[in-house]
N, C-alpha and C positions, 0 to 999 in steps of 0.2 A: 767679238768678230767671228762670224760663220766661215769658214772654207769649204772645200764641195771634199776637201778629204777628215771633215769631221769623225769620219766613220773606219777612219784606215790608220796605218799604224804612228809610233811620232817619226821613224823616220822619214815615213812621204810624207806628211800635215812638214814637218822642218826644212823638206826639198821645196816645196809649194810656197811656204814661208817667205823663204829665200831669194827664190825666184820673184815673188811677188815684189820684195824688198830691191831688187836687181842688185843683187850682191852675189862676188862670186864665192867657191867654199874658201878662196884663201882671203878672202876678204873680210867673210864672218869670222873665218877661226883667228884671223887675227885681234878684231874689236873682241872677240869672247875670251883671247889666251889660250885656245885650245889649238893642235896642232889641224892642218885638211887633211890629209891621212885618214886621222880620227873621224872628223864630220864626216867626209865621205865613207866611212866604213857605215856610220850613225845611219846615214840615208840610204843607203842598198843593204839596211838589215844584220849586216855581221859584226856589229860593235853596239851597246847598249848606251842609251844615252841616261842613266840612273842614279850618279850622284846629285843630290840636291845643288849641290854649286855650280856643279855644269849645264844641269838644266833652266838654273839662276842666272848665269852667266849669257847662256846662247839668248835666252827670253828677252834679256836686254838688248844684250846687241840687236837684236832684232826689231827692239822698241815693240816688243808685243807682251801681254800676260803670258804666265805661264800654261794658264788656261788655253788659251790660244795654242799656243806649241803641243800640251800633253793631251788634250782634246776632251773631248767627254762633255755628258755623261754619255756612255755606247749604250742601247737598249739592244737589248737582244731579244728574242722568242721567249729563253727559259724563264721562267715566273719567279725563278728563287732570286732571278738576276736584275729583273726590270719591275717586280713587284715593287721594291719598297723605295722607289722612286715616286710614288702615289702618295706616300707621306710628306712631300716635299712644297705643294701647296697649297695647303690646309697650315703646315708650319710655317709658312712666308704672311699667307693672311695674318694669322694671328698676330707676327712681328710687326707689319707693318700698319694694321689697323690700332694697336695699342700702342700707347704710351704713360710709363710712370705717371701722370699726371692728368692724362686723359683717358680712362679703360673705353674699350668699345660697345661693354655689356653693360649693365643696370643692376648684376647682381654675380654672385657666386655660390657656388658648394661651400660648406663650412671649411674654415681654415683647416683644420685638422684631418679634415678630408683628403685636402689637394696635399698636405705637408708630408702627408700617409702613403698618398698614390706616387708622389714625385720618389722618395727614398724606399719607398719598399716594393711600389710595381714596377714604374719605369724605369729608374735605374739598374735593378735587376734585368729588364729588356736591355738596355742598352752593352750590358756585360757580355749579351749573348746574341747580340749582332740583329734584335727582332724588330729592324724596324717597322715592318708593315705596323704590326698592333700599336708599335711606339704613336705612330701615324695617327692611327684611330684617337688614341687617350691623350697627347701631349697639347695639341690645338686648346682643347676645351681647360685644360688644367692652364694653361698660359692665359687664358683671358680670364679666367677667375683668381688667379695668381695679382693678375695686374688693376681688378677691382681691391679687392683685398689692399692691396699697398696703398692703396689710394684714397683708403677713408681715413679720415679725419678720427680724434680721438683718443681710442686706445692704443699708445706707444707699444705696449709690446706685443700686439697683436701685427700691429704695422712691421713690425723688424722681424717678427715672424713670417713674413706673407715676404720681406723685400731678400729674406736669407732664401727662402724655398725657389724664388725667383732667380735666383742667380745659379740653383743648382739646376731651373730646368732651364734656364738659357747655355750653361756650360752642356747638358744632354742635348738639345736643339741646336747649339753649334758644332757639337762634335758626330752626331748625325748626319747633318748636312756638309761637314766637311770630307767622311769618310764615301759620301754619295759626290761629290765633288761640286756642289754649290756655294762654291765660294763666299758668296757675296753674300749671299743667306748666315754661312757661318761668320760671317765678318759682324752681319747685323746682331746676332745673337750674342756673341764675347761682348762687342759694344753696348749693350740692352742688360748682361749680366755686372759688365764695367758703371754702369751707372746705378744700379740698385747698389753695387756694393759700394758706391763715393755716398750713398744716402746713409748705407748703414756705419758708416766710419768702421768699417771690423778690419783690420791690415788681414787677419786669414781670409774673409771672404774677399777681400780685394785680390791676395794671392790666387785664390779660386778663378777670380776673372782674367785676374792677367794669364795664367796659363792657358789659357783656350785662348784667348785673346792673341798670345805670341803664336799659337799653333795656324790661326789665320791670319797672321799678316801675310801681303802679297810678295813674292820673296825674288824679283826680278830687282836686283840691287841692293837689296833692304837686307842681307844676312849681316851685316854691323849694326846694322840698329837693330835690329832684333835681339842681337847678343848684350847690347849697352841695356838695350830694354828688362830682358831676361835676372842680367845682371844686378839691376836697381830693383827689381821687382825682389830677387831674393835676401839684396841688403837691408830694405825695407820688411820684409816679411820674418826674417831671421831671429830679433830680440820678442817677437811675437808669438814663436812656434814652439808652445810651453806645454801642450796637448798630445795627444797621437794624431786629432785633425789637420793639428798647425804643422806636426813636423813631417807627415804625408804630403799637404801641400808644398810646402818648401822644398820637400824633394825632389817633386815633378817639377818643381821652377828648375831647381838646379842641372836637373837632368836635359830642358830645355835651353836654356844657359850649353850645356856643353855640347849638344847636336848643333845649335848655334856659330860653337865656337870652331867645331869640327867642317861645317858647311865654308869655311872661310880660309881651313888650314891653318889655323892654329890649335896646333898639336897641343902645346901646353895649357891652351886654357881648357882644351875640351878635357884632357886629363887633369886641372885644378878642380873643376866644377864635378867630374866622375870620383874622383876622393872625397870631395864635399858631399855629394848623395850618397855613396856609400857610409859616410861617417853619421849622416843622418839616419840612414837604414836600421844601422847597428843603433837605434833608440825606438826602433816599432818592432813590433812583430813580426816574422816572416811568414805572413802570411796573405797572401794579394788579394783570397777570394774575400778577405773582409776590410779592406783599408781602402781608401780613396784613391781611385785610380790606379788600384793593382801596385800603391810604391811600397817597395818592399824591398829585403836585400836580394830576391832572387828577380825580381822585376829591374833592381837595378843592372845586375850581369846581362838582361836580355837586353838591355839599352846599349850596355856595350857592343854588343853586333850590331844594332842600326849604325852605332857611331862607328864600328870597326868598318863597315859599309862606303860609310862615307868616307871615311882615310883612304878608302882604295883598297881595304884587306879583302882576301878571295881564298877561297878552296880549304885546306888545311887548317890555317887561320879563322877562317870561321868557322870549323868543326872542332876547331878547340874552345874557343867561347862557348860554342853551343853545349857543350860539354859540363858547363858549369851552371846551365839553365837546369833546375827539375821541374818539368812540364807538367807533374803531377800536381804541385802545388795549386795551379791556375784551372777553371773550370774546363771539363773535355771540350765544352761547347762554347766559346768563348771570344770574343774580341780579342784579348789579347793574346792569348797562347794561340789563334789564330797569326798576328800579326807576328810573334815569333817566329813560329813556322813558318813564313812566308820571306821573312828578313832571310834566315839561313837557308832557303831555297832561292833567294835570290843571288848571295853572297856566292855560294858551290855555282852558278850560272857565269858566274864569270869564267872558268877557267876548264878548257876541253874535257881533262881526266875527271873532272867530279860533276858533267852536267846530266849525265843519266841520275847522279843523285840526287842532285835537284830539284827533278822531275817530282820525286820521289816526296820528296819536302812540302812542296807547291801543291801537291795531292792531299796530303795531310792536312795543310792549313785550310784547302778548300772545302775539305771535309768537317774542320771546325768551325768553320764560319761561312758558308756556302754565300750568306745573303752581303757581307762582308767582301769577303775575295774575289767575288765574280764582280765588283765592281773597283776593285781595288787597281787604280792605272798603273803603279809601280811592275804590280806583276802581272798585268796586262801586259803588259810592253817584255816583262821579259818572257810571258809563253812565247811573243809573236817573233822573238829573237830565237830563242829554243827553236821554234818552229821551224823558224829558218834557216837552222843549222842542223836538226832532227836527219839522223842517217839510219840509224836501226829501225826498222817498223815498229817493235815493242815500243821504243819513245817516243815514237812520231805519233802510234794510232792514242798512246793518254795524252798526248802533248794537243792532237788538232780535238778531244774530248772537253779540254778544258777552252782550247778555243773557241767551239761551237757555243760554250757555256754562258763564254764572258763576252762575244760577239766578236770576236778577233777572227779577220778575213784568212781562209786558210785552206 
């Protein structure tokens, strides 16, 4: 659904909303459990609307997506910002014109090719936030990925072709979900979820269901999600005999407990953070080689999304952060961007530490330029910063990055 404030911050696209819905603030804060105070802080800019449950919460009552409420995608001027949104259909073609059992081509690059290009070029891209190029390579590998599965014959050429598939559909969704095309990432987990029921592998199913939980729609759905999470890692657990299998299971569990934290249950998000940790303590600590950066120092940076969502600020989150070593994870990097961004969001909350912030949110934007500048979380909290920005020193990085990320300033 379009609104005419697409392009402005969540708290006018949630007044608009609102109004559209002819609801007053006591009337949504009531349906979402949230106090009016708060929403109306949310819509005149001086209260952040950032935990996943509250943003989960209001979307419903609203009876709108989240997409809807938190907007996007913003395109701006900067090219580092609205470039690698040109990847976006070229990778929707390819999803939609192939299927398992019908490819759209008549032929492919030799398997060994695409199995080469998916694990050693593109995923290396995808570490380092490149989607443009990703843009370029990932389409053509997806339609020769989904001839390949499709011939007849050689068994193990076919489960070779249906495993590579499911790692460029988990890269294809998590591209499109970090550009904020939902729908796109929905198609892709779904597309990886069914090459891996082809290939009966419980790890490569883990592989799908964790991208898969990352896009469901989450207006209602953070219990099923966690039930989902949950089964996925019960199932995946007697399986996870490898460093692939127990890196996978990690990321479930660690999804599992942002799940169980999105819903305020403290205890499970703390069962499911001792379970990943316990898994950790059987890999290696080291992110820049393991699947999906799980690792026991990737697990401590999870505890700040999850301290995040409990509502922990300032202090609190400069003491987790504390037990990150950022040296581990590449300079240039998806995740040690997404770090830095979590603890610059976290110190945002609370007056005395939001010059620090600033400070954080610079850094991450610096490791992942093409990443961050589209990244709505902290979109939303510069436009907040911004809004509360009194020193000129904060204010003149603070409207830098706004200009950046297309945030009205």
């Amino acid at each position: 659904m379009y609104t005419p404030a697409d392009e402005a911050t969540l708290g006018v696209r949630l007044r608009i909303l609102r109004r559209w819905r002819g609801m007053t603030q006591v009337q949504l804060a009531g349906l979402a459990g949230l106090s009016p105070s708060y929403l109306s802080m949310v819509e005149h800019g001086t209260r952040m609307l950032d935990r996943r449950s509250n943003i989960a919460a209001v979307a419903s009552a609203l009876k709108v997506s989240e997409t809807d409420l938190v907007g996007g995608p913003h395109l701006s001027s900067d090219p580092l910002q609205s470039d690698p949104h040109m990847a976006i259909p070229p990778l929707r073609v390819a999803l939609q014109t192939n299927t398992l059992a019908s490819p759209a081509v008549d032929s492919g690059r030799p398997l060994a090719e695409l199995h080469n290009e998916v694990f050693n070029r593109i995923e290396p891209l995808r570490r380092v936030c490149d989607y443009v190029t990703i843009g370029h390579l990932l389409p053509d590998v997806l339609d020769g990925l989904h001839w390949h599965a499709a011939q007849p014959g050689d068994e193990a050429s076919r489960r070779l072709a249906l495993e590579t598939l499911v790692e460029a559909c988990v890269i294809t969704a998590a591209v499109a979900k970090e550009l904020n095309y939902m729908d796109l990432a929905s198609l892709a987990a779904l597309r990886a979820k069914d090459a891996a029921s082809l290939l009966g592998d419980p790890v490569q199913q883990g592989k799908a269901d964790f991208m898969w939980l990352l896009t469901l729609p989450r207006a209602g759905t953070w219990e099923r999600t966690l039930a989902a999470a949950e089964r996925s890692a019960d199932a995946l657990q007697p399986h996870a005999t490898d460093s692939t299998g127990l890196e996978v299971l990690g990321m479930v569990t660690l999804t599992a407990s942002l799940s169980a934290a999105a819903i305020h249950r403290a205890d499970r998000a703390a069962f499911w953070l001792d379970e990943a940790a316990g898994v950790a303590a059987r890999v290696p600590d080291e992110p820049r080689r393991t699947w999906q950066s799980f690792s026991s120092t990737n697990v401590n940076a999870w505890r700040i999304a999850i301290g995040i969502e409990c509502g922990e600020s300032g202090s609190k989150i400069t003491d987790l952060a504390s037990s990150v070593n950022l040296e581990l994870f590449e300079p240039k990097s998806s995740r040690r961007a997404n770090i830095l961004a979590d603890i610059g969001r976290g110190l945002a909350r609370e007056p005395r530490t939001r010059a620090e912030s600033v400070r954080w949110l610079r850094r991450a934007e610096d490791a992942s330029p093409q990443r961050i500048r589209n990244s709505t979380p902290v979109r939303e909290t510069v436009a907040y910063l911004l809004n509360r920005a009194k020193a000129d020193a904060m204010g003149r990085e603070l409207r830098g990055m706004a200009a950046r990320m297309g945030v009205p300033h």
